[in-house]
C-alpha positions as CSV (number, residue, x, y, z in Angstrom):
1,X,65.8,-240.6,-98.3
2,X,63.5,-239.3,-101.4
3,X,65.4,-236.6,-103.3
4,X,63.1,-234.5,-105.3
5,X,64.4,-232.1,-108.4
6,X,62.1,-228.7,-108.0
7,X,62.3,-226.9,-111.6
8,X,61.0,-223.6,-111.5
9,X,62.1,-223.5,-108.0
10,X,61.9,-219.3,-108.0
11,X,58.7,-219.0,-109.3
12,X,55.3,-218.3,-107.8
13,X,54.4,-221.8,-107.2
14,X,57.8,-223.3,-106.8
15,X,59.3,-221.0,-104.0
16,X,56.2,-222.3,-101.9
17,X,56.5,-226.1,-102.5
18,X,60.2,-225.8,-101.3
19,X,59.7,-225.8,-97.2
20,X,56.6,-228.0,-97.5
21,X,58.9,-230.6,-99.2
22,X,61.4,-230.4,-96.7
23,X,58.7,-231.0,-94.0
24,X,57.6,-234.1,-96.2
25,X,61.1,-235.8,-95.6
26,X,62.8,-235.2,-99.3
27,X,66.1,-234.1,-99.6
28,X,65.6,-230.8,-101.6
29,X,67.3,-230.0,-104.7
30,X,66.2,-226.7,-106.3
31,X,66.9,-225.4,-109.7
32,X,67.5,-221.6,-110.4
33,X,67.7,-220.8,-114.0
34,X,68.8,-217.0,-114.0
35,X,71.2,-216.5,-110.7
36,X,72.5,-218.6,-108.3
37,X,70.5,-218.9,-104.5
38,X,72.7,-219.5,-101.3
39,X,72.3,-222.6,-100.3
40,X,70.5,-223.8,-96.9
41,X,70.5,-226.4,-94.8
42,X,66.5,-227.1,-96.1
43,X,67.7,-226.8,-99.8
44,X,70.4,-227.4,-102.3
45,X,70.7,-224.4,-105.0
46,X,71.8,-225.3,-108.7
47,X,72.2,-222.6,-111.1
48,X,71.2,-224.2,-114.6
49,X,70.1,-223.5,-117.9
50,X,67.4,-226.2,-118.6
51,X,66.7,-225.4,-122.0
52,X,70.5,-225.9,-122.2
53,X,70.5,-230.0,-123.2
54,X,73.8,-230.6,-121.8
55,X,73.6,-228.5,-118.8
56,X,70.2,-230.4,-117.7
57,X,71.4,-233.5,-118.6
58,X,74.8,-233.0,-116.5
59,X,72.4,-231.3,-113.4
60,X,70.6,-234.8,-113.4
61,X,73.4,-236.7,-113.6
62,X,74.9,-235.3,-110.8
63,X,71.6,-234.8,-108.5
64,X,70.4,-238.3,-109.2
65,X,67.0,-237.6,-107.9
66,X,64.4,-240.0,-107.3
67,X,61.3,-237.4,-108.1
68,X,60.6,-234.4,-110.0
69,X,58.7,-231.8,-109.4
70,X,58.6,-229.8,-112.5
71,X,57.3,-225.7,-112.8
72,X,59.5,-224.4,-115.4
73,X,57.8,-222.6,-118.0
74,X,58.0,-219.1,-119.9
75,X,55.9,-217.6,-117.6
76,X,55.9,-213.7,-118.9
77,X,52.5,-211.9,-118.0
78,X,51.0,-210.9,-121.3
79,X,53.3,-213.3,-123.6
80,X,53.3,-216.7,-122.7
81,X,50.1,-217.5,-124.6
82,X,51.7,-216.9,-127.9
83,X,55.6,-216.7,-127.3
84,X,57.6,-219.3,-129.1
85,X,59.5,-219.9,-126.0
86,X,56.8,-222.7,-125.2
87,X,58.1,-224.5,-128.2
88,X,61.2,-224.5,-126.4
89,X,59.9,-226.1,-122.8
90,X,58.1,-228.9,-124.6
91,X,61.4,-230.0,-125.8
92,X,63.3,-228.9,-122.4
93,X,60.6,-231.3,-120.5
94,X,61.0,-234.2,-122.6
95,X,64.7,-233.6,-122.2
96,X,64.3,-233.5,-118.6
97,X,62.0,-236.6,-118.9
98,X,64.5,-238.6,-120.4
99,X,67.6,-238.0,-118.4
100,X,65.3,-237.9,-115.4
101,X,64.6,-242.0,-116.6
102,X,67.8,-242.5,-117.5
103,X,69.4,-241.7,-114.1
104,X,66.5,-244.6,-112.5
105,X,63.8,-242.0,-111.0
106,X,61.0,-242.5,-110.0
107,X,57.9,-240.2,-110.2
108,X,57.6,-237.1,-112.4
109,X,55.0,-234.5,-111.5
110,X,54.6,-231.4,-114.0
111,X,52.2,-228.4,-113.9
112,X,49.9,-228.2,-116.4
113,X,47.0,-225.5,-116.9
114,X,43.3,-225.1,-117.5
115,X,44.2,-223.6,-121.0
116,X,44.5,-227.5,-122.5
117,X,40.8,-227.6,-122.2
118,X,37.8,-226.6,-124.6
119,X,36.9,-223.6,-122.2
120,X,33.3,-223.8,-123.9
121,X,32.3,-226.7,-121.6
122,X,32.8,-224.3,-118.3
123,X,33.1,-226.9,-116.1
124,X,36.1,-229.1,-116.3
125,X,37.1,-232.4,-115.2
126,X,39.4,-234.2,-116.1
127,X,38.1,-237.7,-117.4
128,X,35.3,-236.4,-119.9
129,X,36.5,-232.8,-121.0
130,X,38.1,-232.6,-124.0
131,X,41.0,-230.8,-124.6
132,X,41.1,-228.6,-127.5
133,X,43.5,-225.6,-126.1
134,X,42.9,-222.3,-128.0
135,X,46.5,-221.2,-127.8
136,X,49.9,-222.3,-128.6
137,X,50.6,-222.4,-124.4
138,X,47.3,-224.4,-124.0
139,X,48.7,-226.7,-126.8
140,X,52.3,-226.8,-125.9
141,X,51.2,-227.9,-122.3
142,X,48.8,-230.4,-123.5
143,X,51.6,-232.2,-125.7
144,X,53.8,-232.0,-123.0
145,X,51.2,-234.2,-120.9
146,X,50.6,-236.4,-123.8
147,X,53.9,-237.0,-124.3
148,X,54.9,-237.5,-120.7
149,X,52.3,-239.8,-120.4
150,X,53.1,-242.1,-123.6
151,X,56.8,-241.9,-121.9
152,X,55.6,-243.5,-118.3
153,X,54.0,-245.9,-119.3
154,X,56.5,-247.1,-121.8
155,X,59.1,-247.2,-119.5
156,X,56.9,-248.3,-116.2
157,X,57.5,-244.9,-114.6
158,X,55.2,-243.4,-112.1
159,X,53.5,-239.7,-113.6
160,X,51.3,-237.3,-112.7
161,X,50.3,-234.1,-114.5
162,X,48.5,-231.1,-112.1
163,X,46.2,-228.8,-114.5
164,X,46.4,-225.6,-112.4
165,X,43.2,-223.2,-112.7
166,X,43.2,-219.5,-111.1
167,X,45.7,-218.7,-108.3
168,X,46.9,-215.6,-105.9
169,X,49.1,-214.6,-103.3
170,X,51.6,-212.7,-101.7
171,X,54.2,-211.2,-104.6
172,X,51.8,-212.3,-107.7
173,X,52.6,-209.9,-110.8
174,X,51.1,-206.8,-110.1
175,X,48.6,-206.4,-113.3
176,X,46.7,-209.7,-112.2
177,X,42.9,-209.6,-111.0
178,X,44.0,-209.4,-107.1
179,X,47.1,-207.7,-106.6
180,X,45.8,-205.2,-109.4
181,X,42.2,-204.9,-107.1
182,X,44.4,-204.2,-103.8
183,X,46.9,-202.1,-105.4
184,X,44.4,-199.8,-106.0
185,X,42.5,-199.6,-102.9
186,X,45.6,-199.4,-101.3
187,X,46.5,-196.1,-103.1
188,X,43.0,-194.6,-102.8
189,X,42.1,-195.1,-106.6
190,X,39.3,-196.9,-108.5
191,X,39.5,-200.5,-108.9
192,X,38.3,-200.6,-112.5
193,X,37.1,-204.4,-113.7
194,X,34.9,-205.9,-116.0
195,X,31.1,-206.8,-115.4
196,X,32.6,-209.5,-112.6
197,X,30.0,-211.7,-113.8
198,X,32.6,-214.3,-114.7
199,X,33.0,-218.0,-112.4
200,X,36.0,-218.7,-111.8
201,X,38.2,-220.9,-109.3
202,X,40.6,-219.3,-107.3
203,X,43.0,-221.0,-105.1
204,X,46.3,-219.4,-102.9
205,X,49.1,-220.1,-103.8
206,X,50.2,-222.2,-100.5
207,X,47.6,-224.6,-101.2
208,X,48.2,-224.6,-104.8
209,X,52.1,-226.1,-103.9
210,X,50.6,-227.9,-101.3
211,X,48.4,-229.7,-103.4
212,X,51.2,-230.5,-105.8
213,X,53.6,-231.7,-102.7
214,X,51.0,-234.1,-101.8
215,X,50.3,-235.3,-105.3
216,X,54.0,-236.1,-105.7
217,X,53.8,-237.8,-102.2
218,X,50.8,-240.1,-103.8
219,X,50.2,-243.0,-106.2
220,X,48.2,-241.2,-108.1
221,X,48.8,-241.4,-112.1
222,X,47.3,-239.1,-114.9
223,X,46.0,-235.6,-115.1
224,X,44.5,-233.9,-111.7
225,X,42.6,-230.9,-111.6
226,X,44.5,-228.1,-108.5
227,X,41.6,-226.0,-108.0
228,X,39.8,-225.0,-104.6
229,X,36.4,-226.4,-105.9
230,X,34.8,-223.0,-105.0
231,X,34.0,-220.9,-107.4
232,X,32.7,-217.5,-107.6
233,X,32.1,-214.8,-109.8
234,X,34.8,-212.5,-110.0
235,X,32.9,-209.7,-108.5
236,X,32.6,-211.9,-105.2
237,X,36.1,-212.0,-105.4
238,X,36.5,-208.1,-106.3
239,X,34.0,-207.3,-103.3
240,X,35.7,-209.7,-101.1
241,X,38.9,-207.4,-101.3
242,X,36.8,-204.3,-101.1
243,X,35.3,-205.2,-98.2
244,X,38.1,-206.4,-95.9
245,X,39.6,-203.0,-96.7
246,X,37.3,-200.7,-96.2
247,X,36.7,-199.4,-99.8
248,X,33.7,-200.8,-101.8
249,X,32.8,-197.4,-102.9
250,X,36.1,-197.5,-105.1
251,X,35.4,-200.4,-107.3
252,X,33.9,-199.9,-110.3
253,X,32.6,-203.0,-112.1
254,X,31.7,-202.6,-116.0
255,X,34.7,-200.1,-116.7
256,X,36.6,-201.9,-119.0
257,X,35.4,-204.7,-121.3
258,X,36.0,-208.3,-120.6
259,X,38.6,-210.2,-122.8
260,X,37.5,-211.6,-126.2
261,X,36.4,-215.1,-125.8
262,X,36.8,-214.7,-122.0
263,X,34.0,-218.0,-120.9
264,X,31.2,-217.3,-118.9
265,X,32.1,-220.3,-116.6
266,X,35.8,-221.8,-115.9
267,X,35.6,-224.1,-113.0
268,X,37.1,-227.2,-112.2
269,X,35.9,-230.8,-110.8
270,X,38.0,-231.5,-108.0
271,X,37.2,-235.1,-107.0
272,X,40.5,-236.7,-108.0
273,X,42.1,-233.9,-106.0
274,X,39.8,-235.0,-102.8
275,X,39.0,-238.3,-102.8
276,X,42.0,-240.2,-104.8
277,X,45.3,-237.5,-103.5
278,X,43.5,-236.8,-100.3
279,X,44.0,-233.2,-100.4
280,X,42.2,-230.4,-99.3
281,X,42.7,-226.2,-99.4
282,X,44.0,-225.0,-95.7
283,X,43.0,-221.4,-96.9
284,X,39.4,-220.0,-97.4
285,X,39.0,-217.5,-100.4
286,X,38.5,-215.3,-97.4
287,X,41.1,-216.0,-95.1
288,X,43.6,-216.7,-98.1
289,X,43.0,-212.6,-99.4
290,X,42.9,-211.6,-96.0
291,X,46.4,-213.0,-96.0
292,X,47.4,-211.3,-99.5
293,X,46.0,-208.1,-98.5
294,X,47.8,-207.5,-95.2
295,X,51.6,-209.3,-96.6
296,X,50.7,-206.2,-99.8
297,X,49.6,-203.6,-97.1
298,X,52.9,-204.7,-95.1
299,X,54.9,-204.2,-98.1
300,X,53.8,-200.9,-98.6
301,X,54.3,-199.5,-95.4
302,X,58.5,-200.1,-95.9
């Protein structure tokens, strides 16, 4: 049976790629890096430190698993595009690379993120934009990539590296674009944005694990874009919310500026995705916030 190593395992991503990797047929080892999980019969728990060297190197050791699916990151909202911290996961990952190698896996996937790209091309693919990341996360990810990269093909192991672009869902952090949106329709209060004039590419969460499960599953080497491939201005999105609850009348585009060097366009090719993985989005941008909305609405009513 294929064993897989999920890093990150708690996150937002991670929690969601757990039960669709069971369903896959791997035998489910999960990493927790702040408190332990109870174990079930669909996933093994470890409690490790991974920025720890000899903690990771002795979870490895004793998991032995034959893929990795790798989310692990300093992840704080509002830090993690300058926190030194992503200093710190470059050299956890390579860590993680080389006891992963060491132990005879196999395949090693890792998130990425849009941020490695020059965001002044708007449209992104992953064979002809260049990457010039405008922050130290952009950068640290990007090395990471390169790095992983140089390491698979010296030692003939299979890599892949998904560049994730715009995501939401159920239990997102509450000061992003669409939990911030329904949180205040839901308590009757303006929903205060920028112009909304801003394409973006916005996928849920359970196809943005999905995507990664089945790019593990594949063949496929090198960088892949996870994106829906449907963009929209951020005020379709914004109105998109509005309207399944009821409350256009409380949104209020143009209230607050945009973001300094916030692109017009941030969109991603998706062809590799498609054509080469063989994946596709279950969830509409409708159906996938008609989802968010009503697990948020659900959640307030307790």
């Amino acid at each position: 049976m294929k064993k897989v190593l999920v890093t990150g395992a708690t996150g937002f991503i991670g929690r969601h790629s757990l039960p669709l990797l069971h369903q896959a047929g791997y035998e489910v080892h999960a990493v927790s890096g702040s408190r332990p999980v109870q174990a079930s019969d669909e996933v093994a728990w470890h409690c490790s430190d991974l920025l720890d060297s000899v903690a990771l190197a002795s979870l490895v050791h004793e998991v032995k698993p034959s893929h990795v699916l790798h989310f692990a990151w300093y992840a704080i909202p509002g830090k993690f595009w300058t926190a030194s911290e992503n200093l710190d996961w470059v050299k956890a990952t390579v860590g993680l690379m080389q006891a992963f190698h060491a132990e005879g896996g196999e395949r090693f996937v890792a998130a990425g993120s849009c941020a490695e790209y020059d965001w002044s091309f708007g449209h992104c693919s992953e064979l002809t934009t260049p990457c010039r990341p405008a922050t130290l996360y952009g950068a640290a990810k990007y090395s990471t990539q390169l790095l992983l990269e140089a390491w698979a093909k010296q030692t003939g192991m299979s890599s892949a590296w998904g560049r994730v672009f715009f995501l939401y869902g159920p239990d997102e952090y509450p000061a992003r674009l669409v939990p911030s949106v329904i949180n205040a329709l839901l308590q009757e209060e303006p929903a205060r944005c920028t112009h909304g004039e801003q394409v973006r590419d916005f996928m849920h969460v359970e196809d943005v694990a999905a995507a990664f499960v089945a790019l593990l599953g594949s063949e496929v080497k090198g960088v892949v874009n996870i994106a829906s491939g449907t963009p929209v201005p951020l005020k379709q999105l914004v109105y998109a919310i509005a309207d399944q609850m009821n409350r256009r009348d409380l949104v209020q585009l143009g209230a607050i500026p945009a973001g300094a060097g916030d692109p017009a366009e941030l969109t991603a090719n998706v062809c590799r995705l498609r054509e080469e993985v063989g994946f596709r989005p279950r969830y509409s941008l409708h159906d996938g916030l008609a989802l968010t909305v009503a697990s948020m609405q659900a959640a307030k009513a307790l």
